[in-house]
C-alpha positions in Angstrom: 0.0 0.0 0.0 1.1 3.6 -1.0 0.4 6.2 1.9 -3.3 6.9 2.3 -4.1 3.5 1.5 -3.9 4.1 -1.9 -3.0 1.3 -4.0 0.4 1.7 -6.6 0.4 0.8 -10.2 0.6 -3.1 -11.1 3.8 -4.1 -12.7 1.6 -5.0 -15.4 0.3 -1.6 -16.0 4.5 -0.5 -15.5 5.2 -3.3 -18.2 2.4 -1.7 -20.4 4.2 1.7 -20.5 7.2 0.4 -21.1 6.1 -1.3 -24.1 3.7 1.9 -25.4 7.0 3.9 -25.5 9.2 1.5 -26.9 6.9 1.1 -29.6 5.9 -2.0 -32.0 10.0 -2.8 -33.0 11.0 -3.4 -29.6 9.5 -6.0 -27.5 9.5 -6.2 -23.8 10.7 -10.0 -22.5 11.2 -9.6 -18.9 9.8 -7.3 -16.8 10.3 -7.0 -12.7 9.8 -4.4 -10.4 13.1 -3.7 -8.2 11.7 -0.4 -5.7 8.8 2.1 -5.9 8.5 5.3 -4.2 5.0 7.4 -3.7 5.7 10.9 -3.9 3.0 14.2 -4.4 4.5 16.9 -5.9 2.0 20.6 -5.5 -0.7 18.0 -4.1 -0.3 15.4 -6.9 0.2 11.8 -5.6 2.5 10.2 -7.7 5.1 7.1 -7.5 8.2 6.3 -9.0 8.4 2.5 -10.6 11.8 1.1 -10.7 12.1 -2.0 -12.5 14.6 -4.4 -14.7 14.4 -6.8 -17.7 15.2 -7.4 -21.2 13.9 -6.2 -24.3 14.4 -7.7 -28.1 14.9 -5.4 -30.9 13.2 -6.7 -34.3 14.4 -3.9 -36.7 17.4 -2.4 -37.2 18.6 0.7 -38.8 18.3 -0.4 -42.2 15.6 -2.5 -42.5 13.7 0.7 -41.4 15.7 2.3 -44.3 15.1 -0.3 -47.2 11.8 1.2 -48.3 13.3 4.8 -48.7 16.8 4.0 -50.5 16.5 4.0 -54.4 19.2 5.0 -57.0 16.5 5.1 -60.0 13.8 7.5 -57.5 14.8 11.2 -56.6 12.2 11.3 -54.4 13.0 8.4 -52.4 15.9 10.4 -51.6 14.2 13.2 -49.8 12.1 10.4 -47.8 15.2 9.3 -46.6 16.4 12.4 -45.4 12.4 12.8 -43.7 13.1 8.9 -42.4 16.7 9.6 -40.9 15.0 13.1 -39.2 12.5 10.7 -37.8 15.7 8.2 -36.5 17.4 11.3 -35.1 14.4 12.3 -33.2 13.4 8.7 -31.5 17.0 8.5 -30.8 16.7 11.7 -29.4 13.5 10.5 -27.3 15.4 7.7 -26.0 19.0 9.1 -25.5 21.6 7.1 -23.8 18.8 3.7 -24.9 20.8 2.0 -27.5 17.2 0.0 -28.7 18.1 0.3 -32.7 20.5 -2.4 -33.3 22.7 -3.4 -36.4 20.9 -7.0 -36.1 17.9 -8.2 -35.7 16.6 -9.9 -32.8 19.1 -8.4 -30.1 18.1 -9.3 -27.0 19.3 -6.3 -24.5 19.1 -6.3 -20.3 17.3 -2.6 -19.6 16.2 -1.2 -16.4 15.3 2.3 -15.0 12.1 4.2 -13.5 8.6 4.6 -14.8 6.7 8.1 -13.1 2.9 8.0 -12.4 0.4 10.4 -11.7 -2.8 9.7 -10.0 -6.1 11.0 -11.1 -9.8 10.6 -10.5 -9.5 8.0 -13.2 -6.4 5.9 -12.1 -2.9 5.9 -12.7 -1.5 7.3 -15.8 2.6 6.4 -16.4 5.2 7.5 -18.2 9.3 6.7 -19.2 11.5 9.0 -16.8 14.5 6.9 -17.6 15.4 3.5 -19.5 18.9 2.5 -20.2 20.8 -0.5 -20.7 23.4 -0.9 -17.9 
């Protein structure tokens, strides 16, 4: 129980916002709660979801990049350089998480904190930090 008998989020729900923000070419294995911490911050009750597991990465950089390279298709070109912005910003999103791999099906330990918020409606979670130690 989490101060004012308020129950904290399930690792399941933790797992589940993992995975949201990982996205579809990324797929959480393991999953394990290590600590949790409630907190309120200006009368929000929130708590801070540690956790550790592994996660497989089914694309790599260019198998995302085989449908936009084309000698014989000028425009393909400039999709490129709109797909590589779009690299360069998830990687961005996800600095210091090495998730898009040079092979396929790297299998990758990860841990680090989810933060939740509490509303009238339930918890709703979010990525603070993920890395690979």
């Amino acid at each position: 129980m989490v101060g004012c008998g308020m129950i904290p989020p399930s690792e399941s729900e933790a797992r589940q916002v993992l995975q949201d923000d990982l996205g579809e070419k990324i797929v959480v294995l393991e999953f394990e709660k290590t600590d949790g911490q409630s907190i309120e911050v200006f009368g929000v009750k929130g708590y801070n979801f540690k956790f550790e597991g592994k996660v497989r990465v089914d694309s790599t950089y260019m198998d995302a990049l085989k449908p936009y390279l084309s000698n014989d298709d000028p425009q393909k070109g400039v999709q490129a350089d709109k797909y590589f912005s779009q690299i360069s910003m998830v990687y961005d999103q996800i600095s210091g998480r090495h998730w898009i791999s040079d092979k396929a099906g790297t299998i990758t330990p990860v841990n680090g904190t989810i933060s939740f918020s509490r509303s009238e409606n339930g918890w709703t979670g979010h990525v603070a930090t993920a890395m690979n130690p």
